[in-house]
C-alpha positions in Angstrom: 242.1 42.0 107.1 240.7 40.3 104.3 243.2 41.0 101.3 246.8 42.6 102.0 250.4 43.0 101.1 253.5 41.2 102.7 256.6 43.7 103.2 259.7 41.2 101.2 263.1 41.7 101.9 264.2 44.2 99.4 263.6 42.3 95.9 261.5 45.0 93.9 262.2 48.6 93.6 259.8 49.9 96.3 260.2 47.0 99.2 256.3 45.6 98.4 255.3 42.8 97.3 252.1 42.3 96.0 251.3 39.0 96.6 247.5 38.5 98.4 246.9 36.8 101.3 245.1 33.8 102.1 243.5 34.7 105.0 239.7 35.1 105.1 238.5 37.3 108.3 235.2 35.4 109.3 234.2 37.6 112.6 232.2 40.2 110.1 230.3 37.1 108.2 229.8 35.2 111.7 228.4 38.9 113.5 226.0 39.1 110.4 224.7 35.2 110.8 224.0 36.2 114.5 222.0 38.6 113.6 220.0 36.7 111.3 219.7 34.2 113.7 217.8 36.2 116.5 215.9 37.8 113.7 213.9 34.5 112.9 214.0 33.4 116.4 212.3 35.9 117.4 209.8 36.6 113.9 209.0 32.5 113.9 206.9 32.9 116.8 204.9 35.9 115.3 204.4 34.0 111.8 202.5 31.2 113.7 199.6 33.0 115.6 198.3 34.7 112.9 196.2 37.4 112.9 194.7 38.5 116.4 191.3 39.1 116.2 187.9 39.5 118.4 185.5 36.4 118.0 181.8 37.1 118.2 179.8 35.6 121.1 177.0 33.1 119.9 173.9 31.4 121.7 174.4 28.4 120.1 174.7 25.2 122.7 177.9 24.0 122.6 178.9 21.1 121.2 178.5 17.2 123.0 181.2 15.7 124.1 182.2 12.6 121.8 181.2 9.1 123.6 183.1 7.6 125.9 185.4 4.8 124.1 184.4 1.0 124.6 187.2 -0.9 126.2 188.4 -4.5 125.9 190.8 -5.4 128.8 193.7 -8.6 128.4 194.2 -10.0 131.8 197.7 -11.5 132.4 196.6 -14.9 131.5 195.4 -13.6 128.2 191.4 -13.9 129.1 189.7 -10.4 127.6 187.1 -9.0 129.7 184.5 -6.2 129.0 183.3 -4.1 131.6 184.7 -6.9 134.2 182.6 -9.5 132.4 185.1 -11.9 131.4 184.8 -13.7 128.0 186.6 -16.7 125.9 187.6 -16.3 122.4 184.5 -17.9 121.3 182.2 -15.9 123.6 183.7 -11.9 122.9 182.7 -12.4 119.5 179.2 -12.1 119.2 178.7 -9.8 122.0 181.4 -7.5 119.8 179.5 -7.7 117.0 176.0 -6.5 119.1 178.2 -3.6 120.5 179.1 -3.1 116.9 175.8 -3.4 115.7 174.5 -0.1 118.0 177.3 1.7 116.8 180.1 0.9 114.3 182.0 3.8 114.3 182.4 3.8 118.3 186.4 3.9 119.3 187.2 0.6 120.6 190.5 0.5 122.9 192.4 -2.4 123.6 194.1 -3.0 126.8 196.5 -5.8 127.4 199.2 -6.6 130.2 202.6 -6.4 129.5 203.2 -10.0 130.2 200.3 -11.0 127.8 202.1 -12.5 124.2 201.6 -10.0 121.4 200.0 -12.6 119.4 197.2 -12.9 122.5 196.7 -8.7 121.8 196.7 -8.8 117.8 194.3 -11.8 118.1 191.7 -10.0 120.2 192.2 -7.0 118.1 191.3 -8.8 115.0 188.0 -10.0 116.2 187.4 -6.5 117.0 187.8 -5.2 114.0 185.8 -8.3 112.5 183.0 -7.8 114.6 182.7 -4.2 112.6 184.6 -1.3 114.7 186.9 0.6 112.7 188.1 2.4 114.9 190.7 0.5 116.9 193.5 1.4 119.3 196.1 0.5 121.6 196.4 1.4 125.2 199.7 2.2 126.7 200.9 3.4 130.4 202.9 6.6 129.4 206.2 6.7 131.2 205.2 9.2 133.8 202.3 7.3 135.3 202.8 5.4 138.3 199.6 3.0 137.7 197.0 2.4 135.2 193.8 4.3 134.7 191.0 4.4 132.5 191.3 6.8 130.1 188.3 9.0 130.6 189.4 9.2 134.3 192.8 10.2 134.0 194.8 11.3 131.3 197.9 9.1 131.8 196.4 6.2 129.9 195.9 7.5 126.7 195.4 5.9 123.2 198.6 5.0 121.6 199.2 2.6 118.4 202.1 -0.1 118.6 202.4 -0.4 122.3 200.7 -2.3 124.8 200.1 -2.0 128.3 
């Protein structure tokens, strides 16, 4: 009951009195948010696929598959390697800059070991982007993985930025 009268002891004529009470029934307002709430849970979904509609069929050859990403590799001991070839410092730079020079806007991934300093990883990843790739990422294991893979292999080692493997 949201607004109501207290029976007093006798003071007025009739045995009332007037006074309100302060107590607010919620269960009405609480029912009514309920219902709001399965409303949108269930009209949310709906809002997001839009308009269903029947797509014409082309001829049109499909689209080619984007290249498959270049990959520098850290070894624990902080030597990076390129297809197995492994290189110094002083060597992986000009043979970056001829793979750069076929194609500049190739994706570049960079793969270190966990062990290898961060330093070793930013260092390698600056000559990369020196030697003219601007597109540069970081390879991480995801948690579920058990072991490494290449990326176009496997989908557990995918491109991630900030984290190293």
């Amino acid at each position: 009951m949201a607004m109501g009268s207290i029976r007093a002891s006798g003071d007025d004529d009739d045995g009332l009195d007037t006074t309100p009470m302060s107590e607010i029934n919620v269960t009405p307002m609480v029912d009514v948010m309920l219902v709001l709430l399965i409303i949108f849970m269930v009209a949310a979904p709906l809002m997001t696929t839009g308009v269903p509609v029947q797509l014409p069929k082309t001829s049109a050859a499909k689209v080619a598959q984007a290249k498959k990403p270049l990959e520098v590799t850290i070894d624990k001991d902080g030597h990076p390697s390129i297809a197995k070839e492994v290189f110094t410092l002083e060597t992986l730079m000009p043979r970056l800059k001829a793979m750069a020079a076929e194609d500049p806007s190739q994706v570049m991934l960079v793969r270190g070991d966990r062990d290898v300093p961060y330093g070793k990883i930013m260092e390698v990843m600056g000559l990369v982007g020196q030697a003219g790739f601007t597109k540069v990422s970081l390879i991480a294991q995801s948690p579920g993985a058990a072991a490494p893979a290449a990326p176009a292999a496997a989908p557990a080692a995918a491109p991630a930025s900030g984290a190293a493997q």
